[in-house]
N, C-alpha and C positions, 0 to 999 in steps of 0.2 A: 110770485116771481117765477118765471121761467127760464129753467135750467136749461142752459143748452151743453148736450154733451157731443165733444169730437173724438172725433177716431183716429188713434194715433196708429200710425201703420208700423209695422214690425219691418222695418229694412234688413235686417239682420247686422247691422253694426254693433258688435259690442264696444267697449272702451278700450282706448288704447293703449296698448302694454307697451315696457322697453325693453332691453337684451338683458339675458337672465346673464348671472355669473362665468356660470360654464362654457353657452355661447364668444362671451367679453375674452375668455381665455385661450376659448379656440383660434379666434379670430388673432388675436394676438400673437397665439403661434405660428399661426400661417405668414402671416406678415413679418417676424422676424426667420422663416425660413425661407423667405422672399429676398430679404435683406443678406441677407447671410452668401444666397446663390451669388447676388450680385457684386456682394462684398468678394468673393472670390474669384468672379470673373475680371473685376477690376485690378484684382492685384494682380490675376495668369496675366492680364495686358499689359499692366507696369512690366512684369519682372521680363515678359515678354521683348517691351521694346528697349527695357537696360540691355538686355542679350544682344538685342540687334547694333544696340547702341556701342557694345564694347566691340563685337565685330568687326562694326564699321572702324571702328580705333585701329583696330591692328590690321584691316586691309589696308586703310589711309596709310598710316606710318610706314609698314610694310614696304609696299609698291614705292613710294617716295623715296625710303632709302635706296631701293634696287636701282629704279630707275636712276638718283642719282649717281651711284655709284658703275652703271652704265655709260653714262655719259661722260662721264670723268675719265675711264680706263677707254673708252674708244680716240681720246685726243691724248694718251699717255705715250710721249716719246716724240710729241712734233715740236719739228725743231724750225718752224719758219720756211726760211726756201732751201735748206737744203736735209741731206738724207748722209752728208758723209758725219764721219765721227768729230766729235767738237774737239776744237784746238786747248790744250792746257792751258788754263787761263797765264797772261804774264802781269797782270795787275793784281794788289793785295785785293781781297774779299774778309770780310769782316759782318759776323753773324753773329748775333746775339742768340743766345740757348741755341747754336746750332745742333739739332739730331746731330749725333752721336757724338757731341764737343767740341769747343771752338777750333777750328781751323782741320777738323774732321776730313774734311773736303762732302760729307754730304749733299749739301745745294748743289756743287757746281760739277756734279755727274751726271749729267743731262744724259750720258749714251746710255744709262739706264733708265730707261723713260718707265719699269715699275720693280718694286723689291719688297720684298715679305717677310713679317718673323713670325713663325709656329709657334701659336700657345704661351705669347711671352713677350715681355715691352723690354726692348735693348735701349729704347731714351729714356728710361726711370729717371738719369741724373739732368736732363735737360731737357728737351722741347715738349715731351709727355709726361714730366715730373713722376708723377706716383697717380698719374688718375683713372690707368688701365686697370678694369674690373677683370676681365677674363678674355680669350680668344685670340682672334691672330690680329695683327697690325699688316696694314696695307700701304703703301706707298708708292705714291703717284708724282712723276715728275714731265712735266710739259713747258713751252709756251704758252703766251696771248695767241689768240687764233689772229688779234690784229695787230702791225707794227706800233709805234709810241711814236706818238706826233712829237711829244717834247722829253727830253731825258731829266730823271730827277736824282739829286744824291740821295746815296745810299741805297736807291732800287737797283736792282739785280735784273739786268738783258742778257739778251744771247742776240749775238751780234752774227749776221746774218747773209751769206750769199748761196749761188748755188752750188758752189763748189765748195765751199769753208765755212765755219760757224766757231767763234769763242764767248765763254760767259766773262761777261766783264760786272764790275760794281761801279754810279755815278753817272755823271753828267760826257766822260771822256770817252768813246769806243776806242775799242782796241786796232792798232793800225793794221795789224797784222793779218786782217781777215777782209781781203780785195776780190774785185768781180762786180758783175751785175746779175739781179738788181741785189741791191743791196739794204738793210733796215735789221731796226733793232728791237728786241721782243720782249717785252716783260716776262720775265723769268716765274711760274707759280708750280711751288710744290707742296704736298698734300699728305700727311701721315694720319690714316686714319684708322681708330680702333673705339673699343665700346667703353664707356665711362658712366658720367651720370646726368643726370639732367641738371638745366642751370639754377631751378628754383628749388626742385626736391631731390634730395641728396638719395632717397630710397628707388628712384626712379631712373633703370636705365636707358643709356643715350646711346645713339652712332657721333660719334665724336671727330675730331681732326686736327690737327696741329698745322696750320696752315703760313704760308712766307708772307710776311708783309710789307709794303714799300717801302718802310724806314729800317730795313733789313735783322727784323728778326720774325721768329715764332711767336703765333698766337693762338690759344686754344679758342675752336668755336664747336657750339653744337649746331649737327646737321640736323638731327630732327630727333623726339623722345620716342621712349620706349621699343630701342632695339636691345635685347638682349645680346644678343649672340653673334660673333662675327667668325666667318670661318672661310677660308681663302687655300684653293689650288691652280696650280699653274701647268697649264698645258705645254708640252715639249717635241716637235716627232720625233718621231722613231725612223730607223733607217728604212723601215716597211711602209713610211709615210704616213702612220696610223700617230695621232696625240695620245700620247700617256701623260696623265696629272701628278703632280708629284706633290710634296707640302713643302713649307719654304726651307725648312732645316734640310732636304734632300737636296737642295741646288746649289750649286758651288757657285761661289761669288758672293762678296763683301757690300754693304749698301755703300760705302765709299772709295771701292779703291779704283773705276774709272779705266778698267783694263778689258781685256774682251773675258766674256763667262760666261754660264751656260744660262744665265738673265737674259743675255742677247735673244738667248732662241725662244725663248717662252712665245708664244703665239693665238696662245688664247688663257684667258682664267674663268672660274669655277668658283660661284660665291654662294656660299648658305646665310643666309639671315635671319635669326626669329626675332619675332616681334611680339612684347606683351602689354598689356593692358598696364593701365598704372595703379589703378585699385584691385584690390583682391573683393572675391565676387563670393556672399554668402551662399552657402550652400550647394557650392561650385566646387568640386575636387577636381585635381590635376595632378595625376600620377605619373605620365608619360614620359616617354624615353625617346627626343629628338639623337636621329643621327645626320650629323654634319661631317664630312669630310673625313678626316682621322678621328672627331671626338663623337660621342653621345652624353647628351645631356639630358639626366635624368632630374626631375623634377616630383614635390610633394607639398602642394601649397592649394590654393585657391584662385590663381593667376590665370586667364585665359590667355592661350598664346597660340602664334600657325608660324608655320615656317617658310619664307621663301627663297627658291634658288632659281639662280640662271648660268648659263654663258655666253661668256664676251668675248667674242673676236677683236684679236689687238691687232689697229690697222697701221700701225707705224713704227 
């Protein structure tokens, strides 16, 4: 029998191994310092875009309230078609929670088209009860920019020509106020200061006690998270230069409807801060906002900016 023999050729392949211990560990460490980098960069991104995110909160709210508050003081003191002083009213008027008590005369001192209190709410007992947190109170008194097609009881006009105006309450205008043309204006006035929000009581608000057609006060929030309200009132000088004063410096009463140095005011002066409604881990807030007369200093975890402007009052 013949043998046959082959020749098995040497490839050089030995057998095949798998990862030792040590390798399996290295590898693993690598990979969890992989995970780790990325674990980190993911969370600088989170905390990254919460930052932007609270930001954006306090620019929004911020500029909202300015701007409303802008536009509210540029139409504060028109009185329809005329510019002379309003006639004493000769019909009853009847307010429910009228700022500063019933039969105050508050509402119907339209010649004060704005009026301030420094550091302090004088409606505690009525149209602002107790829900002023801090800063000044604002008060804004106007017309509708348009007349009222149909008169309703209990709403409050300013009855209208260009040479006389009286505020009347009802469906009856006042005879007393002749000429052309002539229309009758729905009366809206506005006391506003900083309170709370209407869902979280920890959460401050730009607030307002505002008139409504069945002739009382109603609290509405304008927008959340305004801290801080703070109000000066421009006056000239006999050098024609405005000096700011704060509302305790101005003589003249929010109801007494006589001429005061209210008249002259001609421009105002508003600080507003605005904060965040969550407090922000690992966020300190030390800072010392100054506003008008006050500085508010601060020691929380609240991100907060401050906005101001001036209003030229064209009426």
């Amino acid at each position: 029998m013949t043998t046959v023999k082959r020749n098995m050729k040497n490839t050089g392949q030995g057998p095949e191994g798998g990862f030792s211990l040590v390798e399996m560990m290295v590898s693993i460490t690598v990979g969890l310092m992989i995970v780790a980098a990325l674990t980190g960069v993911l969370t600088s991104n989170s905390r990254s875009s919460k930052t932007n995110e609270r930001t954006s909160e306090l620019q929004s709210n911020g500029r909202y309230a300015l701007d409303h508050l802008k536009r509210e003081l540029r139409h504060a003191g028109y009185r329809g078609y005329t510019w002379a002083e309003p006639n004493p009213p000769t019909g009853a008027i009847i307010i429910t929670n009228e700022c500063g008590g019933a039969g105050s005369g508050f509402v119907r001192n339209l010649r004060q088209g704005i009026w301030g209190a420094n550091d302090s709410n004088p409606f505690s007992g009525d149209c602002l009860g107790g829900g002023s947190l801090r800063g000044d109170v604002l008060v804004i008194r106007r017309v509708a920019n348009q007349p009222a097609t149909a008169l309703t009881s209990n709403t409050l006009y300013f009855h209208s020509t260009y040479s006389n105006g009286e505020v009347f309450q009802g469906t009856v205008a006042p005879t007393g106020v002749t000429g052309t043309p002539i229309a009758s204006f729905a009366l809206q006035e506005y006391a506003y200061y900083i309170g709370s929000d209407d869902t979280d009581a920890t959460v401050p608000a730009l607030r307002r006690a505002a008139l409504q057609s069945d002739g009382s006060f109603a609290d509405e929030m304008v927008v959340s998270g305004i801290e801080h309200l703070q109000v000066q009132y421009g006056i000239a000088t006999t050098d024609l230069n405005t000096r700011y004063y704060n509302a305790d410096s101005i003589v003249g009463a929010s109801t007494d409807n006589n001429p005061n140095e209210w008249d002259s005011v001609n421009s105002v002066r508003i600080w507003l801060l605005a904060r965040n409604a969550r407090a922000e881990n690992g966020y300190a807030n030390t800072g010392a906002y100054t506003m008008g007369d006050q500085t508010y200093t601060v020691n929380d975890s609240f991100r907060r900016q401050l906005f101001t402007t001036v209003v030229q009052l064209r009426n």
